[in-house]
Residue, then its C-alpha position, 0 to 999 in steps of 0.5 A: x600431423x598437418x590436418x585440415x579442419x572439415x568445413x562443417x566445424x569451421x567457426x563461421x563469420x557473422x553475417x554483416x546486418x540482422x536481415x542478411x542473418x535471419x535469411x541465411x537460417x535454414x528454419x527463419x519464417x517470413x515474419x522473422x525477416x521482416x522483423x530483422x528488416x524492420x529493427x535495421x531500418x529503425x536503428x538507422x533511422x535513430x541514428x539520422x535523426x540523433x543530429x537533428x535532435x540534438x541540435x532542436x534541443x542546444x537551440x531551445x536551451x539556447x533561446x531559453x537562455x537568451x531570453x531569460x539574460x534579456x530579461x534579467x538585464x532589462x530588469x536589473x541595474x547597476x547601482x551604488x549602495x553605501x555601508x552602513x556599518x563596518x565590514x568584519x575584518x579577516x582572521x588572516x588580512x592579506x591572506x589567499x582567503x582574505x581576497x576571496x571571502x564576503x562578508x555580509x553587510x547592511x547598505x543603503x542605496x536608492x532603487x529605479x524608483x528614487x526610494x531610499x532602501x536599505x538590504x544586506x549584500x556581501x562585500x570585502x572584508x574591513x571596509x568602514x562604514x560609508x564605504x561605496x560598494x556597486x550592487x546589482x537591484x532590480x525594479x522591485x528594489x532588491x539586490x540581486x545578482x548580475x544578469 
């Protein structure tokens, strides 16, 4: 019972690149190696340029975003704005939520320019009136967020 399979019918390996497959078959035209030569040298050519394309674009968004921080932290400024009215105070003082949740509120502050402004900005629950509160303003004179 110990029979050996006839060579023909054995499985064959495949061959280890597109061109050496075309050339191993008895009917390929010349068009069909160079085919096969061509969709190698393409694929290895996707594959040396993908570095150099993914590093071109890490260093365009990182320039973009440098330069759009620049601009935002010449054009933005610390300042202190007072309530003008009183914070709503938490449902839950003291609670995980209370320390987290903003509430909007009218504050008067002075702009770049030396004009006194009044806008809304989120602060703390239950602070009163008069409070002083840090805000972000731009040369425009809105508040705005960090840079």
């Amino acid at each position: 019972m110990d029979r050996q399979i006839p060579r023909h019918s054995r499985p064959r390996r495949p061959p280890p690149c597109p061109a050496v497959a075309v050339a191993a078959q008895p009917l390929r035209r010349p068009t069909d190696l160079a085919q096969a030569w061509i969709a190698l040298a393409l694929f290895l050519a996707v594959l040396a340029a993908t570095p150099a394309v993914m590093f071109l674009a890490g260093d365009a968004a990182y320039r973009h975003h440098l330069q759009t921080a620049r601009h935002q932290a010449a054009t933005r400024h610390h300042t202190t704005a007072v309530l003008v009215h009183d914070a709503p105070r938490h449902p839950e003082p003291g609670s995980d939520e209370a320390k987290q949740t903003r509430y909007p509120v009218t504050v008067r502050f002075t702009d770049p320019h030396g004009t006194v402004r009044t806008a809304e900005t989120d602060v703390e629950p239950a602070l009163p009136s008069g409070s002083s509160v840090r805000v972000w303003v731009t040369t425009d004179g809105e508040i705005t967020e960090p840079p």
